[in-house]
N, C-alpha and C positions, 0 to 999 in steps of 0.2 A: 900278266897284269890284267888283260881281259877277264881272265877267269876269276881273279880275286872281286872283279866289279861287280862279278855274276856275284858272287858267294854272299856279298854284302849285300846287293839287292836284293837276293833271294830270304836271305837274314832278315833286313826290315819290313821287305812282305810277309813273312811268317810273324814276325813282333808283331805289326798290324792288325793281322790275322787275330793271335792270340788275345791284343786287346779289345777289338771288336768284339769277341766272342767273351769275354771278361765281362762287357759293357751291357751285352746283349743280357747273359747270366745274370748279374748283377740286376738290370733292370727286371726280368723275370722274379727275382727271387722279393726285390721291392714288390712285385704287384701282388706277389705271394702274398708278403706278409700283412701288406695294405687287405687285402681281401680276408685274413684271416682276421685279422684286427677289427674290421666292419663287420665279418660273423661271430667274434666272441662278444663287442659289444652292441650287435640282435641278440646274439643269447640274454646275455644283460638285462636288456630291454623288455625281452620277454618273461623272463625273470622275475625282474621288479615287477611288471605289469601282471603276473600270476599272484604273486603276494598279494602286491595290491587289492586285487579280486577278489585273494581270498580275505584279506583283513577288512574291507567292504562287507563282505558276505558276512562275516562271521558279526562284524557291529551291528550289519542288518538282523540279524538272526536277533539279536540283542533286545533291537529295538521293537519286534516283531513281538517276543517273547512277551516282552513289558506292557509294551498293548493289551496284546490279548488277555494278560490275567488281569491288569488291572479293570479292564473291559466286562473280566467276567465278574470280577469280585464287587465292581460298581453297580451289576445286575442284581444284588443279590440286597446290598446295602443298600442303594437309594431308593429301590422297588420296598424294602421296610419301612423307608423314611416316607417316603408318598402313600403308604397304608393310613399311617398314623397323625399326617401333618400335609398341613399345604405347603409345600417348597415354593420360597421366592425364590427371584434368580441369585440372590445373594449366597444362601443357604445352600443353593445347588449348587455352586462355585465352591460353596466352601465342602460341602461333602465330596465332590470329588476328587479337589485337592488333599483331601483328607487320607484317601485312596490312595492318591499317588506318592506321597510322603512316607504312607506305609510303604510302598513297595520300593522306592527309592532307597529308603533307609536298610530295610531289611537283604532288598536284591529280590530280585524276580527267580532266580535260580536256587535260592537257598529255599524261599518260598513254598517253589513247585518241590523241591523234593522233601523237605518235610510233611507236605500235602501227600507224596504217593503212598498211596498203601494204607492210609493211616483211619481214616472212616470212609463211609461209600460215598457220601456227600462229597468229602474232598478230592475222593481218588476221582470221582466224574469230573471236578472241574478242572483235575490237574490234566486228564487223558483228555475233554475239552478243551484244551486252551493248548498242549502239544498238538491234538490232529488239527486244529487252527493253526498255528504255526506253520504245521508241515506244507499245509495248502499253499500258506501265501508265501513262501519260500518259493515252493514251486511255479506258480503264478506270476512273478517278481522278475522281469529283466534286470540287467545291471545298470542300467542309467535309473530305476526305480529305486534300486538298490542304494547306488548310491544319494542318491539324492533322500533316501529314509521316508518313501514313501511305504503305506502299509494299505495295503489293498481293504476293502470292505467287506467283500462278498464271503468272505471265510471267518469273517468277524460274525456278521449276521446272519450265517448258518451256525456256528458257536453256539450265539445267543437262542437261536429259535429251538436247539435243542435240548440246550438246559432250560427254556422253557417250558417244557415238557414233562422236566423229572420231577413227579414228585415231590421228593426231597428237597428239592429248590426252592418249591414252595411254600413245602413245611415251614421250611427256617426264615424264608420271608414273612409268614404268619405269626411266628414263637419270637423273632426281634421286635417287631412292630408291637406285639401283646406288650411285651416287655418295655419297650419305651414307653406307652400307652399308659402303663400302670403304674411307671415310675413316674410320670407325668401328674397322675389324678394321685397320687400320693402325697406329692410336693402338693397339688394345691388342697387338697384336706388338710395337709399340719397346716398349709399357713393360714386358712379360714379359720381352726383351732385356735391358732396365735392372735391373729383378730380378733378372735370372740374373748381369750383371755386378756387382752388389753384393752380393747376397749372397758371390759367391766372393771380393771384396775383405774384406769381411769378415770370411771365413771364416780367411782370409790374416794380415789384421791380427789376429787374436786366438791364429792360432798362431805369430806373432811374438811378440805378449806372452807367451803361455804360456811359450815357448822361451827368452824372455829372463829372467824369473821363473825358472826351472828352473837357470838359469845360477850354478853355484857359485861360479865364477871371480871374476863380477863384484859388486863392492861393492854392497848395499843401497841408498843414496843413488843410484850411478847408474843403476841397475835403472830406478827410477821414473821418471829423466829419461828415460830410451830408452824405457821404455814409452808416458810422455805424448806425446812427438816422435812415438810410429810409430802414435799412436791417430789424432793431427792427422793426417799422412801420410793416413791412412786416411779420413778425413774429408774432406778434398781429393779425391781418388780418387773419392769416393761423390760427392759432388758434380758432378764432370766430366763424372762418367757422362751426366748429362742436359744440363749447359751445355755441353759441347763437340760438341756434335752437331746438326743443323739441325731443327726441329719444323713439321711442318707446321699449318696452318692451324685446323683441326679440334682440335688437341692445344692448339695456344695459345688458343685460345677456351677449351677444358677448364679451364686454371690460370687463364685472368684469371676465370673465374666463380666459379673457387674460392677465388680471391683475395677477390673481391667478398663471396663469402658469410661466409668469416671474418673479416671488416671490418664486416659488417653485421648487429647481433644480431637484428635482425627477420628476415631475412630467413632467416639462418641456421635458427632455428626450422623452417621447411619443410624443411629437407635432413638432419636431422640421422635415424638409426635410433632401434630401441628401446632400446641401448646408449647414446645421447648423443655417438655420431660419427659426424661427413661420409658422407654415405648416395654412394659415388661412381659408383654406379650411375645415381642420379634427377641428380646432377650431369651425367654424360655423356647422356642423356634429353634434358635443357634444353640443352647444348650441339649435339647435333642439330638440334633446333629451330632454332638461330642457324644454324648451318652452313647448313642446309639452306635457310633463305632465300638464303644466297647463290648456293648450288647453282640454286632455282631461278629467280632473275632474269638465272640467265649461263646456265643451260641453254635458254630459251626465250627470251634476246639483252631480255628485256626491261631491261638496265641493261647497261652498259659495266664489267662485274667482272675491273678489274685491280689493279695490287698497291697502289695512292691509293686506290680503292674500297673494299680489305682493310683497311688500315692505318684507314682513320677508323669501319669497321665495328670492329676489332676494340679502336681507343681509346675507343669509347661503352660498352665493358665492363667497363671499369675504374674 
């Protein structure tokens, strides 16, 4: 009987045993997997947070890019407009939104590779504005990064060295001629239109006087031949400018003018200190538009034929 007590105590001291060591195990294998679980989700962590980095990096790159060409392409376009024209701040606002609309539209990447290779002008500004890139990438911590800041210093080394080329200058000389002339073109025809309406004019009203003076002729028809030869005359003043062909520059002039008498907000900016169409600051702003066209056909960076004109000059309407 003794020895069965032994066998039984000895029995639940080894059960004991084993569950202790169950427990122990058990507990081990929990801190295992707890410890594995907390290093795959730091891998995780690290993970997402390399993505992250790099999807940062890569927007930065984005917005880096877009700077710098629009940066360089603004050197080149508003340095022609400042040749040829005083820039208000208005006009310089709007030229260099003008800029950026282009590159927004087109993409800054479709841009540069169409640009590589293709004239020496353009291939400088596209390897200008990649080794500007390159810099401020380099240059750029990640809190810079993300936060879409773009450093200066590789901007203004860019510029100082397409300052330099030549070429740069050329095409800033050859846009500016070119607005310039389209410019004194528009106002030669319209002094022409002036001189030929005024003399219609002049014309018409010594028919009326002539006819008025007319003893001969009754009262009642006086008036009719008068009203007939003022129409006439009105017809005439008209022709003047619909029967003759308008270039490009002149038609941008009246759809702006169009636009601004249709638009009372806008109108406000154009008007003098009399309360009328300032046609001065109109032909300004119309430079502007010109002048972009000028310079994406002067420097081949767009294909500026007359489907190019035509939707350029139906967005001003």
């Amino acid at each position: 009987m003794a020895k069965y007590h032994e066998l039984l105590e000895r029995s639940i001291q080894l059960r004991n045993l084993e569950e202790s060591k169950n427990k122990r195990l058990e507990a081990k294998t929990e801190r295992y997997e707890k410890a594995l679980e907390e290093q795959r989700e730091e891998i995780e962590e690290l993970r997402e947070a390399r993505i992250n980095r790099i999807n940062i990096r890569r927007k930065h790159r984005e917005v880096i890019q877009k700077e710098m060409l629009e940066t360089a392409l603004k050197g080149i376009y508003i340095a022609a407009l400042e040749e040829c024209t005083s820039l208000s701040k208005h006009n310089y606002v709007l030229a260099e939104s003008l800029i950026e609309n282009f590159v927004s539209e087109r993409g800054s990447e479709n841009i540069l590779a169409n640009m590589k290779g293709k004239t020496y002008l353009l291939n400088t500004l596209y390897e200008a504005v990649e080794e500007a890139e390159e810099e401020a990438e380099e240059t750029t911590d990640d809190n810079d990064a993300e936060a879409e800041n773009v450093p200066d210093e590789p901007k203004e080394k860019m510029m100082d060295k397409l300052d330099k080329e030549d070429d740069v200058q050329n095409a800033v000389k050859i846009i500016s001629d070119r607005i310039a002339d389209a410019e004194q073109e528009f106002i030669k025809k319209n002094a022409e239109d002036k001189e030929k309406i005024e003399n219609i004019v002049n014309d018409i009203n010594d028919r009326i006087a002539s006819i008025k003076a007319d003893n001969t002729t009754p009262e009642d028809q006086k008036e009719e031949i008068a009203q007939e030869t003022a129409t006439l005359g009105k017809r005439k003043v008209n022709a003047v400018y619909n029967n003759r062909s308008h270039s490009v520059f002149e038609t941008m002039v009246h759809s702006i003018m169009n636009t601004i008498v249709k638009d009372p907000n806008l109108k406000t900016q154009y008007v003098n200190e009399d309360g009328e169409l300032d046609t001065l600051k109109i032909i300004d702003t119309a430079k502007c538009m010109y002048g972009m066209l000028e310079f994406t056909n002067t420097i081949q960076l767009e294909t500026v034929n007359e489907e190019y004109i035509q939707k350029a000059l139906s967005e001003l309407e």
